[in-house]
C-alpha positions in Angstrom: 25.3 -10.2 22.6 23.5 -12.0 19.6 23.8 -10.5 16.0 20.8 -8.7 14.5 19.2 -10.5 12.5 19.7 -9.8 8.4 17.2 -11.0 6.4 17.5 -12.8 3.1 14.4 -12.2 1.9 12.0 -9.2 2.0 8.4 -8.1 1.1 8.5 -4.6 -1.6 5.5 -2.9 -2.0 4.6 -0.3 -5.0 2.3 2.0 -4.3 -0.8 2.6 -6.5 -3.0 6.0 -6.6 -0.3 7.4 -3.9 2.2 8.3 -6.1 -0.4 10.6 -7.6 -0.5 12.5 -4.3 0.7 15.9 -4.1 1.1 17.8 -0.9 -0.7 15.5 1.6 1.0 12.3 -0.5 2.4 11.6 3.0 -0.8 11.4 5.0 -2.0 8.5 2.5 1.4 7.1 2.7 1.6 6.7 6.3 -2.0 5.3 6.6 -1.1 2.8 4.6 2.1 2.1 6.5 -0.2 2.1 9.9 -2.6 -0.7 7.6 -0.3 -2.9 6.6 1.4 -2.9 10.1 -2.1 -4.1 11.5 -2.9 -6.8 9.0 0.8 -8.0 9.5 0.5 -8.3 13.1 -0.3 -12.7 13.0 2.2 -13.2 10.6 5.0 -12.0 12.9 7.5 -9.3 13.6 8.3 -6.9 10.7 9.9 -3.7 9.8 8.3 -1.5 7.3 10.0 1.5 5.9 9.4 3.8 2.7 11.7 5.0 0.6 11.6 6.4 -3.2 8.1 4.8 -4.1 8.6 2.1 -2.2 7.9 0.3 0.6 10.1 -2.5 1.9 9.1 -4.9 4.5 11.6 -6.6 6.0 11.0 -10.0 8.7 13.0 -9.0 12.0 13.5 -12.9 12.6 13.5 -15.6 10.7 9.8 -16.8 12.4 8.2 -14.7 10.5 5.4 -16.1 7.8 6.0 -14.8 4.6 3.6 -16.8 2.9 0.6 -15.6 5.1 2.9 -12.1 5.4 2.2 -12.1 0.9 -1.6 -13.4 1.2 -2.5 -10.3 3.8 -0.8 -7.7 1.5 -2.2 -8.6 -1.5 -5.6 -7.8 0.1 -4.5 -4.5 1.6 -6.0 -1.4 -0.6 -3.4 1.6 -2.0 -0.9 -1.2 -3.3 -0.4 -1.3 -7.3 2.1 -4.4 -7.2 4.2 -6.2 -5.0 7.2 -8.8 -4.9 8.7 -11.2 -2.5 12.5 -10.6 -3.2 15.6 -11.8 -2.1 18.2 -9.4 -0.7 22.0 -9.7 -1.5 25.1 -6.9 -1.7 25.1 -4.4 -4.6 27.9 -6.7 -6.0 27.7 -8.4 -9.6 29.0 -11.7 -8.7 26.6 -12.0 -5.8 23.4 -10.8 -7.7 24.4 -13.0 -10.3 24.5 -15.8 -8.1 21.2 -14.7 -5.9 19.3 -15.1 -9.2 20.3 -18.4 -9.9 19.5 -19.3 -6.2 16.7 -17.5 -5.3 14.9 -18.6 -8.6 16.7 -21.8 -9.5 13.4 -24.4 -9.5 11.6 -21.7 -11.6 14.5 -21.7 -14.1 14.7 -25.0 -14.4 10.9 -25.3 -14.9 10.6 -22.6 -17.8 12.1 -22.5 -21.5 12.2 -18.9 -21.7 13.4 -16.0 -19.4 14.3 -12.4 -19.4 16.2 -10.1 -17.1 15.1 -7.0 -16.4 16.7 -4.5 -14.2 16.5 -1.0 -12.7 19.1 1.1 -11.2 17.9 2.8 -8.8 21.4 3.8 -7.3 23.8 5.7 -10.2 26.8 5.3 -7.7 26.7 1.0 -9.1 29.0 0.6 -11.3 27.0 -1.3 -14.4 23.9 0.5 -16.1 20.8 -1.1 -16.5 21.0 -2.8 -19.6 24.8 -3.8 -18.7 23.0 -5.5 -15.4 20.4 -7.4 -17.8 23.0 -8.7 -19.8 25.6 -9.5 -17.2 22.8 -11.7 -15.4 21.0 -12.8 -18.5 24.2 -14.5 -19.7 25.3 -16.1 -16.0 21.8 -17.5 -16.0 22.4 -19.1 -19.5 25.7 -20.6 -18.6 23.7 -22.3 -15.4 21.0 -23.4 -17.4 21.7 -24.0 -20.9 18.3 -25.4 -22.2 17.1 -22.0 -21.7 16.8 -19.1 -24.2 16.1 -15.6 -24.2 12.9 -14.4 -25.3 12.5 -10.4 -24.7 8.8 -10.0 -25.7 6.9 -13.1 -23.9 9.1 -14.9 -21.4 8.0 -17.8 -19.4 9.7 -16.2 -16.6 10.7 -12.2 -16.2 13.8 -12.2 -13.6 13.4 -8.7 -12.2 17.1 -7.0 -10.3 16.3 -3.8 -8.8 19.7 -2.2 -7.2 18.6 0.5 -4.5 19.8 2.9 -1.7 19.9 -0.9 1.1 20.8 -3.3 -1.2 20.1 -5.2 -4.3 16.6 -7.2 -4.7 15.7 -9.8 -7.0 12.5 -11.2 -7.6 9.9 -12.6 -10.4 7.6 -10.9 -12.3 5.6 -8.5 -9.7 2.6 -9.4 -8.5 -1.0 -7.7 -8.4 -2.0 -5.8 -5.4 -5.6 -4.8 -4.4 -5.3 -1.4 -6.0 -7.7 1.4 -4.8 -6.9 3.9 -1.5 -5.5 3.0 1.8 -8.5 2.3 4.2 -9.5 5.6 6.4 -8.0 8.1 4.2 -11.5 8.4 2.7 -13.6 8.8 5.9 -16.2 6.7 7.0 -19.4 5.3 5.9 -22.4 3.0 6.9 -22.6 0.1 5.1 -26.4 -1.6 4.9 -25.4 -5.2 4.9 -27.6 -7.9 4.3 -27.4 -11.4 3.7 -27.3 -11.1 0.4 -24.6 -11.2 -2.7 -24.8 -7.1 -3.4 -24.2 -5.5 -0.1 -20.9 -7.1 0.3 -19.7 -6.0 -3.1 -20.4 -2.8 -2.0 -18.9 -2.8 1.7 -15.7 -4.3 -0.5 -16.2 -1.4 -3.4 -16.3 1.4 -0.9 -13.2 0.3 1.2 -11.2 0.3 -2.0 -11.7 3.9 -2.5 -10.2 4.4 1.5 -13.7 4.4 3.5 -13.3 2.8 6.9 -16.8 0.5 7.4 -19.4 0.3 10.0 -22.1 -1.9 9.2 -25.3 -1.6 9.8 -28.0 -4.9 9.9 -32.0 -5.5 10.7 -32.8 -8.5 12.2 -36.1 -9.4 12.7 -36.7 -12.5 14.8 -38.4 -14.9 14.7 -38.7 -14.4 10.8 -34.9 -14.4 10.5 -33.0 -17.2 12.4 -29.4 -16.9 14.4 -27.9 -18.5 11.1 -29.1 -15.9 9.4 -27.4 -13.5 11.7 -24.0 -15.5 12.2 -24.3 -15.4 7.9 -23.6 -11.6 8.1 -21.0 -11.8 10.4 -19.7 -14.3 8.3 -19.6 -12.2 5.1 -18.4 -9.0 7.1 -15.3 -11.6 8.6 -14.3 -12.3 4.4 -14.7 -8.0 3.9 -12.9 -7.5 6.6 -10.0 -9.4 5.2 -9.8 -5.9 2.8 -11.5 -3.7 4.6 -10.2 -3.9 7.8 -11.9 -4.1 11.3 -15.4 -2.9 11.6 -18.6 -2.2 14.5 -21.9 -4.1 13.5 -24.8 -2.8 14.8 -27.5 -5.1 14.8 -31.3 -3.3 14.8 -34.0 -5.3 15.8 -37.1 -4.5 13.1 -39.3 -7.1 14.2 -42.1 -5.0 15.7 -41.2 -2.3 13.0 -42.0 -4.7 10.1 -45.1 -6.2 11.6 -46.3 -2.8 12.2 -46.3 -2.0 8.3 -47.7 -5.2 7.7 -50.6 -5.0 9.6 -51.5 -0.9 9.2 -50.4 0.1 5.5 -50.9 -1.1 1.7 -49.1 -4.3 0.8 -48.1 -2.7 -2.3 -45.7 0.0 0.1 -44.7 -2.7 2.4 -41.0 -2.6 1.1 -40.6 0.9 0.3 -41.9 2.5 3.7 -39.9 -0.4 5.1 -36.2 1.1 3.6 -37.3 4.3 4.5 -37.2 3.1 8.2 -33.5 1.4 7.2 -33.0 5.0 6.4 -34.0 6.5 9.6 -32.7 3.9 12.2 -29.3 3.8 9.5 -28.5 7.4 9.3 -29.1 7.4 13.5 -26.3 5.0 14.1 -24.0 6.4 11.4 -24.2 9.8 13.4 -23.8 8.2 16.7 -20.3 6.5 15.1 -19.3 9.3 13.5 -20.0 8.2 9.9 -20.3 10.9 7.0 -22.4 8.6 4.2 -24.2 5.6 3.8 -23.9 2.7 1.5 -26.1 0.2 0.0 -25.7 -2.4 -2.1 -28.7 -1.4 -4.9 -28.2 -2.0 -8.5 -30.6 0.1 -10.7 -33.9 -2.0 -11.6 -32.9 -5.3 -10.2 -35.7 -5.4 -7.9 -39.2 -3.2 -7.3 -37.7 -0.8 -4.7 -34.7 0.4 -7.0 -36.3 1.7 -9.6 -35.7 5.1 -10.0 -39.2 6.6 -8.4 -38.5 3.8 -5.6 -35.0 5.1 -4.8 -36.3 8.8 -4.9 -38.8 7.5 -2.1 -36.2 6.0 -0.2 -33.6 9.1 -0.6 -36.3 12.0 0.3 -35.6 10.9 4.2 -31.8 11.0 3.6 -29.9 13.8 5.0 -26.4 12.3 4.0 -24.7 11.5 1.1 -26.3 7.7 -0.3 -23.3 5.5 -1.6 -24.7 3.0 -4.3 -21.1 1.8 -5.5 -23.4 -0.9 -8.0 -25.9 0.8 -9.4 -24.8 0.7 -12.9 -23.7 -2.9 -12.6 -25.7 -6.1 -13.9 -25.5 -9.5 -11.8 -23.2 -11.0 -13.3 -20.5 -8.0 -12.5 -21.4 -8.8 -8.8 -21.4 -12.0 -9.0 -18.2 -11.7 -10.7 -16.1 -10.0 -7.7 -18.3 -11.8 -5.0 -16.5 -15.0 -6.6 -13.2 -12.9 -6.5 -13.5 -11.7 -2.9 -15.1 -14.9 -1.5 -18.4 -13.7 -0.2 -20.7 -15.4 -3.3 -21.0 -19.2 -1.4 -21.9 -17.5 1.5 -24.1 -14.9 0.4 -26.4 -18.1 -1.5 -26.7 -19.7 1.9 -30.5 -20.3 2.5 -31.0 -18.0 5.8 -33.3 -15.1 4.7 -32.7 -11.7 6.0 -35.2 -9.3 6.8 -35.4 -7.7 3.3 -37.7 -11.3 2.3 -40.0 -10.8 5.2 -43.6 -9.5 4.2 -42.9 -9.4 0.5 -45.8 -7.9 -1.4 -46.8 -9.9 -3.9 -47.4 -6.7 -6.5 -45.0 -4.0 -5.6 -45.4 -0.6 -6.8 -42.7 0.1 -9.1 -43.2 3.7 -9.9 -44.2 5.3 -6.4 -44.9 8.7 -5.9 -43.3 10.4 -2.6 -47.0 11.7 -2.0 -48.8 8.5 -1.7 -46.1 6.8 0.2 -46.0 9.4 3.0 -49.7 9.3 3.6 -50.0 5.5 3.9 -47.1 5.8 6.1 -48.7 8.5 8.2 -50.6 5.8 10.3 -47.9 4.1 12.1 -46.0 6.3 15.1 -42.6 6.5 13.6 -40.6 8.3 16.5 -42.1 5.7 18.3 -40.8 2.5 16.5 -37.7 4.5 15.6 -36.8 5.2 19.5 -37.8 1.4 20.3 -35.5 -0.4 17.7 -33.0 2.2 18.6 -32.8 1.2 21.8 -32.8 -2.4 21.5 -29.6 -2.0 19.3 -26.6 -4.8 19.8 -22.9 -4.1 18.9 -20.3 -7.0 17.8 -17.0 -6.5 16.8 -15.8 -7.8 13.6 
């Protein structure tokens, strides 16, 4: 019979907002156990368990990626920090000599170090600052052009002796922060083509919504590339947000019906309030509780505040505008950070850039827009894109 297989190395995870939890801590807990499971599942097999704070994931053989395993959980929301660690007895000797191992090419690249350690288990016989100093001086009698430097070191050796074993790793690393994804129901997301909507499909997820995205196509105006674009930018969300449903709405006929039967200076805002109608369908029909779009107060005509009270008098669900306080250079910013800002400046337009009026009213009243929408039968072009709807899988 073959021996299980041990492994020298593990994953340990610190949870963020969780540990703020009280009662129903476990439910977050678990769902992000059940998310990092999924994103884990090309890297190879692993064993997750929890356990003061903590969770520890462990390779089951040694085929496992942990490279790729430490690139999907730092993009996995309702993680504070986490460490790739090696594993060794809750002996001195052998978590002196672990260090020097595990961390041996960084020690011989730095000038300064420090040990830090934390006792997790009082039944070990050294404290913690008896650990430090029994490691810290091993490490110097290995590599004695090093020295000690307790406020700025180029390299923090962290020992952490718990209930399985003692870990030792480098200085922790960032997670994504936020809430596990699904503990904070589910939403609609508007995407477009564009840099904002992402941002806000990415914004949302970190505070635990699970995504279903919502497009408008509106062929032959907007091309395949335009469409494949989207997909694109939902494929680098999904990386944090997890997997998603895009329903694609054909607006064609929709758009070319305000065109040709209402004031050019209404053509956007009476074309959002259809987004808003054919939007808020789908999000019923998948069981969403919200929208979300991807407006940022004045950056264009139609969100201004009179515009956005236009556009919200049709809603009938809460309207999720993660980036409305935000300037362009915020959302720039994390579009850079998250990947989605050299795709979102590809050169396929999206349906929002089809019919633009060249003098848009700015400060629309509700009235006004109603009656020049009166004109057009919208049941009618509501029921027909509504129908024509396509679903992918992201």
């Amino acid at each position: 019979m073959n021996e299980p297989y041990t492994p020298d190395e593990i994953i340990l995870i610190k949870n963020g907002e969780l540990a703020l939890k009280g009662l129903n801590r476990r439910t977050f807990e678990d769902a992000l156990m059940n998310n990092l499971r999924y994103r884990l599942r090309h890297s190879g097999e692993f064993t997750l368990r929890k356990s003061q704070s903590t969770i520890y994931i462990e390779p089951k053989n040694p085929y496992a990626d942990m490279e790729e395993a430490c690139d999907c959980v730092s993009r996995v929301f309702g993680i504070a920090a986490f460490s790739r660690a090696r594993v060794t007895s809750k002996d001195l000797g052998a978590i002196q000599q672990a260090a020097v191992e595990y961390l041996g090419e960084r020690l011989q690249e730095c000038a300064t170090f420090k040990v830090e350690a934390k006792r997790s288990d009082k039944q070990f016989p050294y404290t913690s600052p008896e650990i430090s100093r029994e490691v810290g001086g091993y490490v110097l009698s290995r590599y004695p052009h090093l020295k000690v430097d307790v406020h700025n070191p180029d390299l923090l050796i962290m020992v952490e002796v718990r209930d399985f074993g003692a870990y030792i790793h480098a200085q922790q690393l960032p997670g994504a922060g936020g809430m596990p994804v699904g503990t904070g129901g589910k939403a609609a997301i508007l995407i477009s083509g564009g840099i904002d909507s992402p941002v806000a499909a990415y914004m949302m997820a970190k505070r635990g919504i699970k995504l279903t995205a919502v497009h408008f196509a509106s062929p032959p105006y907007t091309s395949e590339r335009a469409e494949q674009k989207v997909i694109s930018l939902l494929e680098k969300v999904g990386r944090y947000a997890g997997n998603m449903t895009m329903h694609i709405v054909p607006f064609t006929h929709i758009q070319e019906e305000i065109r040709n039967h209402c004031p050019e200076e209404y053509f956007t805002l009476i074309m959002r309030r259809f987004m808003m109608r054919l939007a808020q369908k789908v999000a019923r029909d998948a069981d969403c509780k919200a929208l979300i779009t991807g407006e940022s107060l004045g950056q264009v005509a139609s969100q201004t505040i009179p515009a956005l009270a236009v556009t919200d008098a049709l809603a009938s669900m809460p309207v999720f505008r993660p980036l409305i306080g935000m300037d362009k250079e915020e959302i720039v910013t994390i579009a850079r950070r998250i990947d989605t800002f050299e795709l979102s400046i590809q050169p396929y337009e999206d349906c929002c850039t089809v019919f633009t009026p060249r003098h848009p009213n700015t400060r629309p009243k509700l009235r006004l827009v109603e009656e020049a929408e009166s004109v057009l039968d919208v049941q009618g072009l509501v029921k027909e894109a509504m129908q024509g709807i396509r679903t992918l899988q992201i």
